[in-house]
C-alpha positions as CSV (number, residue, x, y, z in Angstrom):
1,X,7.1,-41.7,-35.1
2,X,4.4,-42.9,-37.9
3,X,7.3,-45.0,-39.4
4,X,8.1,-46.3,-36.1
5,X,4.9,-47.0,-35.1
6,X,4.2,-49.1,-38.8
7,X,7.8,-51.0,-38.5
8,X,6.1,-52.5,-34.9
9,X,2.6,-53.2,-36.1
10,X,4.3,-55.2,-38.6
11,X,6.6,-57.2,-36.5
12,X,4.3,-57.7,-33.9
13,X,2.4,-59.1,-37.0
14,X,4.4,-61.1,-38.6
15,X,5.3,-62.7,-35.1
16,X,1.6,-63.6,-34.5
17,X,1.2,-65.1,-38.4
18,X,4.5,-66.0,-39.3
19,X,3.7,-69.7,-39.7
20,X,0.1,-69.7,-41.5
21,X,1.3,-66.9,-43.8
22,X,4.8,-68.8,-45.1
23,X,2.9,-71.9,-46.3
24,X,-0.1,-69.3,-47.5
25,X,2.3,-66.9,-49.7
26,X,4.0,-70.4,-51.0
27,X,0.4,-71.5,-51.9
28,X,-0.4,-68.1,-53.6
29,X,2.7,-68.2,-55.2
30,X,1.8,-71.6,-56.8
31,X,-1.5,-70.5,-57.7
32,X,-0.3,-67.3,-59.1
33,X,2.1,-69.7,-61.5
34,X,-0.8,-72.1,-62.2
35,X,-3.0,-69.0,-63.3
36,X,-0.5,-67.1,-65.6
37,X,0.1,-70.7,-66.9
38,X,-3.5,-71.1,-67.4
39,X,-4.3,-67.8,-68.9
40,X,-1.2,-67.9,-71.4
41,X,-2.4,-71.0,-72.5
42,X,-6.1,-69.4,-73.1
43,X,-4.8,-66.4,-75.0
44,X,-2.7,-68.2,-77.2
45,X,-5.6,-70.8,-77.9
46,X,-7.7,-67.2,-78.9
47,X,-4.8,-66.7,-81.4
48,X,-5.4,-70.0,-83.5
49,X,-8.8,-71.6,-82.2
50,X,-8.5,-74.9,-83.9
51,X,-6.3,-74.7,-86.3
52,X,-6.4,-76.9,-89.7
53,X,-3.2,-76.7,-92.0
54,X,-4.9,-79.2,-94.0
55,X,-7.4,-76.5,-95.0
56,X,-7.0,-73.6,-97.7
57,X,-6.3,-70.3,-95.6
58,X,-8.4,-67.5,-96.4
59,X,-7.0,-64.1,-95.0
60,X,-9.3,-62.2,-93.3
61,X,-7.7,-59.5,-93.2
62,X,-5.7,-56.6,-94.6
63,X,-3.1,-56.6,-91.6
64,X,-2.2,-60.1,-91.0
65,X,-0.1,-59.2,-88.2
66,X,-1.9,-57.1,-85.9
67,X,-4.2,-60.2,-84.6
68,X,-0.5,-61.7,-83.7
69,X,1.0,-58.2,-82.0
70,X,-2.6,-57.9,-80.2
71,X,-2.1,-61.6,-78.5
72,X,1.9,-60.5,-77.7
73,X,0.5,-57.8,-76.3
74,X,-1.7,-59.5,-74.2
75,X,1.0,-62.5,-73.1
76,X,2.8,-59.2,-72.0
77,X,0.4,-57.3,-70.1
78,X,-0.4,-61.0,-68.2
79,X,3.1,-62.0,-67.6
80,X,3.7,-58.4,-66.2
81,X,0.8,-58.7,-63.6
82,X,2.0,-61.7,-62.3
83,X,5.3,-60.9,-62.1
84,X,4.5,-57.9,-59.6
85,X,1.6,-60.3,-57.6
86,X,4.8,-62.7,-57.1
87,X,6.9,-60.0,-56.7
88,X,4.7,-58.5,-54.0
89,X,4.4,-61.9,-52.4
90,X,8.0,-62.9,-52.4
91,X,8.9,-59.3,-50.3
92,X,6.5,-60.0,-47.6
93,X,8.3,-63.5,-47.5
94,X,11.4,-61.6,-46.7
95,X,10.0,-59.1,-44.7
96,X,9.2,-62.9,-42.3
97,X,12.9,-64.4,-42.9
98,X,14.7,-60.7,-42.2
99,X,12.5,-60.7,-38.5
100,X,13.7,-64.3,-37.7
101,X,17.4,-63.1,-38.6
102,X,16.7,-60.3,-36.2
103,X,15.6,-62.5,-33.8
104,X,18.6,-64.4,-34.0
105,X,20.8,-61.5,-33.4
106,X,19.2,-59.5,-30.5
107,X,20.4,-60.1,-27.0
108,X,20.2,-63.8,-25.4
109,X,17.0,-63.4,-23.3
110,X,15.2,-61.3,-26.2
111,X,16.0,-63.8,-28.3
112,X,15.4,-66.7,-25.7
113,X,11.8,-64.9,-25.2
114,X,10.7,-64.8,-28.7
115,X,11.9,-68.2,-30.1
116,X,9.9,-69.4,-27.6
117,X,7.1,-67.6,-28.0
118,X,6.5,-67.9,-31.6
119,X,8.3,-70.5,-33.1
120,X,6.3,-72.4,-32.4
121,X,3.8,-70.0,-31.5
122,X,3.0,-70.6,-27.6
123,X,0.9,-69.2,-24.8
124,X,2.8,-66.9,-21.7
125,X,1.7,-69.4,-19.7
126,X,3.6,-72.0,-22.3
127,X,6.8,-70.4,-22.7
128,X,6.7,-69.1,-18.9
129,X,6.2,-72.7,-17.8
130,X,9.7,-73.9,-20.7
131,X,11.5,-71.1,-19.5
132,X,11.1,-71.5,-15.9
133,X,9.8,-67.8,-15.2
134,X,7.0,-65.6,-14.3
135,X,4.3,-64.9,-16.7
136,X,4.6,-60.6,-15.9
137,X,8.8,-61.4,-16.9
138,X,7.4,-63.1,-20.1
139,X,5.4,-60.4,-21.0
140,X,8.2,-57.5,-19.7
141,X,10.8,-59.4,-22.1
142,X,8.6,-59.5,-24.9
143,X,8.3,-56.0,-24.9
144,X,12.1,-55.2,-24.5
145,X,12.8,-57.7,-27.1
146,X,10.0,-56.0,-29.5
147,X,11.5,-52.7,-28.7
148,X,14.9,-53.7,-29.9
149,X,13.6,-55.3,-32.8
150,X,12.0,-52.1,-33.9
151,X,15.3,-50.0,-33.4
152,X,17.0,-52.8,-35.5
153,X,14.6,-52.2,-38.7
154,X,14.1,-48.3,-37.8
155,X,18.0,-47.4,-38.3
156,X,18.5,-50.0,-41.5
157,X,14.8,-48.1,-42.8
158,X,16.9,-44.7,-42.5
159,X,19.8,-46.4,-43.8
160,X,17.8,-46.6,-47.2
161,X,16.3,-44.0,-47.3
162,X,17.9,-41.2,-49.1
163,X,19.6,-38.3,-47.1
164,X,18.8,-35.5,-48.9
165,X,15.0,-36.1,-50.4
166,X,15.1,-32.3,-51.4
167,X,18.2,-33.0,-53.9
168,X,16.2,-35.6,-55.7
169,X,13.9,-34.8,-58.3
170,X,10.2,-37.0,-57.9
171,X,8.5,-38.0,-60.8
């Protein structure tokens, strides 16, 4: 019941923030690009701080390379961490897009009932007055149509999840 209980705290949440959170995870997104951008650029300017060809090289050094495999390194480790931060942000963009499909497919007055609702996000009072009903019906729908959305994602959770957890070994 946990997992059941999560699945409709986050539906019921995405519902209420669907619209601010797209265009925020787009902007993070962008941000997250400008940064890595940003921070490549800085590492590879601490590789060769203003370099001179001009001027007679002097190595510092007895291991020429290891400054280079130090800054590779680093590229690396920054590339990585973005790639997961946009990685993270991009799932709960699909977690939003695989609730409106859901939407789409439930029953004609669930479906009716939440379009209306949140997209565009609306009062009861709002969608009771568009769709010609009483504010307790809004409110009874919303709940049915909740419900089945939950079912929806429960069964295609267990559908992923492996049936046999004991035959796996964890690491």
């Amino acid at each position: 019941m946990d997992a059941e209980r999560r699945i409709r705290r986050n539906i019921e949440d995405i519902l209420q923030n669907h619209d601010q959170e797209i265009m925020t995870i787009d902007a993070q997104i962008e941000a997250e690009r400008a940064a890595l951008e940003a921070d490549l650029e800085s590492i590879r300017a601490r590789a060769y701080p203003s370099i001179k060809y001009d001027d007679v090289r002097v190595q510092a050094t007895s291991d020429p390379d290891s400054k280079m495999v130090h800054i590779v390194e680093a590229i690396e480790r920054r590339r990585k961490r973005a790639e997961r931060n946009i990685a993270a942000l991009e799932e709960r963009r699909r977690q939003i897009e695989a609730v409106y499909h859901n939407i789409l497919s439930l029953d004609t007055k669930s479906k009716c009932v939440l379009l209306t609702l949140y997209y565009p996000k609306r009062t009861y009072e709002e969608a009771a007055e568009i769709l010609n009903v009483d504010v307790s019906t809004i409110a009874r729908r919303r709940k049915a149509a909740i419900t089945s959305l939950v079912k929806r994602f429960w069964h295609t959770e267990k559908n992923r999840l492996p049936a046999n957890e004991e035959k796996f070994v964890k690491i």
